[in-house]
C-alpha positions in Angstrom: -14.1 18.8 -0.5 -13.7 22.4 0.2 -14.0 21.5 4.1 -11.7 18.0 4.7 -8.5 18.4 6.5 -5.5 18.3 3.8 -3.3 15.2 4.6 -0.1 17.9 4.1 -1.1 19.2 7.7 -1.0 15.3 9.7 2.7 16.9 10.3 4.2 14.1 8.1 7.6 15.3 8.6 7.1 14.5 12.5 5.6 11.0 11.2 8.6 10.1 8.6 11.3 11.7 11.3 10.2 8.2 13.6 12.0 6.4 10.7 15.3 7.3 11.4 17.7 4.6 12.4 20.0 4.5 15.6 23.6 2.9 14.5 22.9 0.0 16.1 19.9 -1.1 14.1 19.5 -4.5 12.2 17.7 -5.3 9.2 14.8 -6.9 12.0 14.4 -3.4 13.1 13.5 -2.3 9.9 10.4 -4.7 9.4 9.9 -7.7 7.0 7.1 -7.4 4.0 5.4 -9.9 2.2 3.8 -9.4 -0.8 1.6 -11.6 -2.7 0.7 -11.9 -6.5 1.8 -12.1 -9.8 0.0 -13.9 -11.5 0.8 -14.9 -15.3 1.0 -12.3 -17.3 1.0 -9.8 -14.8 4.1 -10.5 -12.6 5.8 -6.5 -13.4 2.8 -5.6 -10.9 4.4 -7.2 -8.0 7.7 -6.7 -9.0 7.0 -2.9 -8.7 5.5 -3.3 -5.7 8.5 -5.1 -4.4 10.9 -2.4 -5.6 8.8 0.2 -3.8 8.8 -2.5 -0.9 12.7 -2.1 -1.3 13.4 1.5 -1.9 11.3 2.8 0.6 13.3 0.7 3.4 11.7 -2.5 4.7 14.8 -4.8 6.2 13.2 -7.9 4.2 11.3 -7.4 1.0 9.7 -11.1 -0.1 7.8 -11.5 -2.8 5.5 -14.6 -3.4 4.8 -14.8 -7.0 2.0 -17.2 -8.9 3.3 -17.0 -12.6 4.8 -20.4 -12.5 7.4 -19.3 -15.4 8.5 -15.9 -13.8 12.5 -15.8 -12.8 12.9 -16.4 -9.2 15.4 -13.2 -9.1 14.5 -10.0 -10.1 18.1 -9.0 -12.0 18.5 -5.6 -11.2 17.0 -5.8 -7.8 18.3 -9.2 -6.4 18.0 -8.1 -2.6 14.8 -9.2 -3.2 13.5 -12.2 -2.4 11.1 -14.6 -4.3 9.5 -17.8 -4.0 6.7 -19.3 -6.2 4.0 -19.6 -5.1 1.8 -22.6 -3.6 -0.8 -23.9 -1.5 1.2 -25.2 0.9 3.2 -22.2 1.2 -0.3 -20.4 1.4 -1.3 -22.3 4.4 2.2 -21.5 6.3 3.0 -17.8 6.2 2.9 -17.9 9.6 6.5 -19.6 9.5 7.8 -16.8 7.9 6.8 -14.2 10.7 6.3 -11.3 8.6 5.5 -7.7 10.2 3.7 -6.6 7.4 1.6 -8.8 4.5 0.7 -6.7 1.5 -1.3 -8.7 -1.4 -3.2 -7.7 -4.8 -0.9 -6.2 -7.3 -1.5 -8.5 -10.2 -3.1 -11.2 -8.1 -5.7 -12.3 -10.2 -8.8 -14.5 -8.6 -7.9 -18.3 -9.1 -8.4 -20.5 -6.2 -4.5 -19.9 -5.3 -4.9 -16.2 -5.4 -8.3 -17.0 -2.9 -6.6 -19.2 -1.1 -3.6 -16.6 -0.1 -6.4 -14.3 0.7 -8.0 -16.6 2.8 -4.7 -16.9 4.9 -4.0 -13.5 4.9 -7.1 -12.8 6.2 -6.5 -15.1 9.0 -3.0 -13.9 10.3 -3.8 -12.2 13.1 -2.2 -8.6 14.6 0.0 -7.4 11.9 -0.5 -4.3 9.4 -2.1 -5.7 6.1 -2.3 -4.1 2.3 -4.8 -5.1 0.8 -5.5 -4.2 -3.2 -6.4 -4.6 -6.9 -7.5 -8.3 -7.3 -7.6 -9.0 -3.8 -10.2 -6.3 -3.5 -12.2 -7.7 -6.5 -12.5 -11.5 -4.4 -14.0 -9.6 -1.6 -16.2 -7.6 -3.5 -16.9 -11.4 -4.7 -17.2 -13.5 -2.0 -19.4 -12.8 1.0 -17.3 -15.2 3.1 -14.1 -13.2 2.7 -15.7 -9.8 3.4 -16.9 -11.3 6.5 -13.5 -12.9 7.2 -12.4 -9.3 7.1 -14.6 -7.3 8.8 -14.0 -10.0 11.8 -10.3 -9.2 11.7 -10.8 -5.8 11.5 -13.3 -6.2 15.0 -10.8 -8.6 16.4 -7.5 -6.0 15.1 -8.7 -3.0 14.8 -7.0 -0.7 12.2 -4.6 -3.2 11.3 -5.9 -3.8 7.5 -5.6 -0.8 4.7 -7.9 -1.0 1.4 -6.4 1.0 -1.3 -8.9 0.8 -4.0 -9.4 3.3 -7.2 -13.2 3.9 -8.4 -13.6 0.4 -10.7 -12.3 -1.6 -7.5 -14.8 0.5 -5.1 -18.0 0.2 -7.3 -17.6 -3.0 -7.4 -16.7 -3.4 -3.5 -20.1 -1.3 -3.1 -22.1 -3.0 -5.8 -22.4 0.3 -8.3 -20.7 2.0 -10.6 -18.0 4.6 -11.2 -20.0 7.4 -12.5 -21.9 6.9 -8.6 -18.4 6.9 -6.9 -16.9 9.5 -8.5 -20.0 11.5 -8.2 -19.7 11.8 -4.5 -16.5 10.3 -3.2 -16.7 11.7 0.5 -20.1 9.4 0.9 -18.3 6.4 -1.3 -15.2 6.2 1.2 -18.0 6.8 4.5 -19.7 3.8 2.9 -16.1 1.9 2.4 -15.5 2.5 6.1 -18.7 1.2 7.1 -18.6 -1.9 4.9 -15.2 -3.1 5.7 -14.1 -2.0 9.2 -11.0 -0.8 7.0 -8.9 2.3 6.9 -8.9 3.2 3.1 -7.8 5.0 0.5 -10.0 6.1 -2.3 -7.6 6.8 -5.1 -7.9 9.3 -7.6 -7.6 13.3 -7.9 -7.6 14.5 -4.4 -7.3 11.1 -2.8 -8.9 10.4 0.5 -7.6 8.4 3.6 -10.3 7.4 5.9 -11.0 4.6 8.7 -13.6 4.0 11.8 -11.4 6.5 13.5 -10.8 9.4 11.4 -12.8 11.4 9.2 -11.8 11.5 5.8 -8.5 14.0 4.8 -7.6 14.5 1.3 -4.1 14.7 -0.5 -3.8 17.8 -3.0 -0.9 16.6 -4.2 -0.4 14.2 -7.1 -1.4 15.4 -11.2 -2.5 13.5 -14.3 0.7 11.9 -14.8 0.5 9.3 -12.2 -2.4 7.9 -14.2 -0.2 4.8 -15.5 -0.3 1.5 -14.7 1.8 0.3 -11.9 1.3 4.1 -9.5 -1.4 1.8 -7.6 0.9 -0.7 -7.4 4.0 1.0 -6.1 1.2 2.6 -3.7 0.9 -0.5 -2.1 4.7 -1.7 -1.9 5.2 1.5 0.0 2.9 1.2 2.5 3.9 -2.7 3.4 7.7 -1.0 3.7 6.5 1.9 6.0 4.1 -0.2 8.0 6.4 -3.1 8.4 9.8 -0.5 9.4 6.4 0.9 11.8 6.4 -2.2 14.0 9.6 -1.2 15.6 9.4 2.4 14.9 6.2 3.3 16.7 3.8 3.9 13.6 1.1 2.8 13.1 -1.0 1.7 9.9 -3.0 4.8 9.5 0.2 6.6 10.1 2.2 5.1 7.3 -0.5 4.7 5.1 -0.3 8.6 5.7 3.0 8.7 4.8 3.1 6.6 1.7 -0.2 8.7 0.1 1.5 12.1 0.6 5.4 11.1 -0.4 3.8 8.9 -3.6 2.0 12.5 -4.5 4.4 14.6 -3.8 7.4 12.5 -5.6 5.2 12.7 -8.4 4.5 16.3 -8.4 8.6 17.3 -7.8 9.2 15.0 -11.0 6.3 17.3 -13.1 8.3 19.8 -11.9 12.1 18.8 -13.0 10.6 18.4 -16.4 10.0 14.4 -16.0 6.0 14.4 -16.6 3.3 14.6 -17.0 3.6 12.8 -19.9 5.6 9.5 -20.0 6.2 9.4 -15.8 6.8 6.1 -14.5 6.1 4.0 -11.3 10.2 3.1 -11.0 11.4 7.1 -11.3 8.5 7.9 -8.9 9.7 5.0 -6.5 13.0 6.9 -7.1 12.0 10.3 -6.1 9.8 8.6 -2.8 13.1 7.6 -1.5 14.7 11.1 -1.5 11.8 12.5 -0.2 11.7 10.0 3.0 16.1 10.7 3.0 15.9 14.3 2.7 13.7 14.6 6.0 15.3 12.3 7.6 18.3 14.8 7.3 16.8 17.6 8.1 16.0 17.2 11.9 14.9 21.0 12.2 12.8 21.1 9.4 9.3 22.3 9.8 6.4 20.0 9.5 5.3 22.4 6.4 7.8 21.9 4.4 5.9 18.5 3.2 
C-alpha cells in the first residue's frame, strides 16, 4: 500500500469547511437521514448509528427500527426520531422525502429487513449507506445485487458499501484470509461487482469507486475494533451526505469525510489517555463532532492540519 494516495491529503479541511452554516439556515438545509434496522436483539446498533446521525449534524435524524418491543424514544437523545417498522411503511419512504437513506446496522435478513432493502434500492437519486446485514442480502440474493448495480448505472456514485472483511468475502464469494491477503485487488473487485463507491474497513482502510482509484486512511489503531465503530461509521456518513445535498458534497466527498474524522477522533482519544483499551463508539461519536467544530472555526487553517 506503499504507493496509494493517503485520504489525509483529499484536503478534507476544504471538504468539511463546505459545512458551515450561513445564519439563515434551517434544519431543511441541513439534510434529513433515514436509517433503517434494528432488529431484535440488536436495536443499540441503530441507535448508535442514529446518535452519530445526530452528532455529526443532519437537520432530521429518523430512525426506523424492526424490534417490535424497542422504546419509540431513545431517552437521552430524544431529538431523535423513531418509528417501528412495517411493510407498509417500507413501501412508502418516498413520503418521507429523505436526502439521505442509510440501512444495515443491526438489520438482520427477515423478509422485512429484505423488503426495506428492496425499497431502498428502488429510491432513486439520493446518497445511500449501505452496510452490515444489508450487505449480507445482497451477497444473498442475485436479484438485489442486480437491483443495485442498475441504480448505480442509472445514479451513478450515489450508493456507498461500507463492508469489513467477513461482509466482503462473502459479497465476493471467498474468505477473509483471501481478502485480507490482498485488499487493493478485494476493493478493485468490490468496485467492479457493485458499481459502488466502497470502503474496505480494517487497518489502513480504503475508499474506492468507478471513479477513483483506491486511497487509504492511516489513521485509526486497535481500539476501534469494538462493536458498534462500523456502526457509527455509517450514521456519519448518512449525516454528512444528507447536510451534502445543500452543501455541495457529494457522496464520495462525505464518505471521505466521515472515514478520516472517525480515524482521527479515534486516534486523538488513544492520545488523551482514553484507549486503546476500553474506547467506545459514543466517546468517538463525541470526539467526531469536535473535530468537524474545530475546522469549522478555524477558516485559515491549512488543509494539513487533518
Amino acid at each position: 500500500m506503499k504507493n496509494l494516495i493517503p485520504l489525509q491529503q483529499i484536503e478534507i479541511a476544504k471538504l468539511i469547511h463546505r459545512l458551515h452554516r450561513s445564519p439563515s439556515e434551517h434544519k431543511g438545509d441541513a439534510g434529513k437521514a433515514i436509517l433503517i434496522g434494528g432488529q431484535t436483539g440488536m436495536a443499540g446498533a441503530l441507535f448508535l448509528a442514529g446518535q452519530a446521525c445526530l452528532y455529526l449534524g443532519a437537520g432530521w435524524t429518523m430512525l426506523r427500527i424492526l424490534d417490535k418491543k424497542s422504546p419509540l424514544v431513545h431517552f437521552n437523545h430524544p431529538e431523535i426520531m423513531i418509528s417501528q417498522a412495517s411493510l407498509a411503511d417500507a413501501n412508502h419512504l418516498q413520503d418521507l422525502k429523505p436526502d439521505a437513506i442509510a440501512i444495515g446496522p443491526g438489520l438482520g435478513q427477515t423478509d422485512l429487513a429484505r423488503s426495506y432493502l428492496k425499497n431502498v434500492l428502488a429510491y432513486p437519486e439520493i446518497p445511500l449507506v449501505i452496510d452490515a446485514d444489508a450487505l449480507n442480502l445482497i451477497a444473498n440474493s442475485r436479484q438485489l445485487l442486480s437491483q443495485l448495480k442498475k441504480r448505480n448505472q442509472a445514479y451513478p456514485n450515489r450508493s456507498v458499501l461500507t463492508p469489513h472483511p467477513g461482509e466482503a468475502a462473502r459479497l465476493l464469494k471467498t474468505n477473509t484470509t483471501v481478502i485480507q491477503a490482498d485488499r487493493i485487488e478485494t476493493i478493485r473487485e468490490l468496485v467492479e461487482l457493485t458499481g459502488s463507491i466502497i470502503v474496505l474497513k480494517g487497518q489502513n482502510t480504503l475508499i474506492s469507486s468507478p471513479d477513483h482509484e483506491p486511497v487509504v486512511c492511516r489513521a485509526g489503531n486497535p481500539g476501534m475494533a469494538t462493536g458498534g465503530m462500523g456502526d457509527i461509521l455509517t450514521g456519519s456518513i448518512a449525516a454528512i451526505a444528507a447536510q451534502g445535498v445543500r452543501h455541495h458534497l457529494n457522496l464520495w466527498e462525505s464518505t471521505c469525510i466521515a472515514v478520516n474524522t472517525h480515524a482521527l477522533a479515534a486516534d486523538l482519544l488513544v492520545k488523551k489517555g482514553i484507549g486503546p483499551i476500553g474506547l467506545t463508539p459514543s466517546e468517538t461519536i463525541t470526539q467526531m463532532r469536535a473535530i468537524i467544530n474545530q475546522c469549522l472555526s478555524q477558516q485559515n487553517s491549512k488543509v494539513t492540519s487533518f
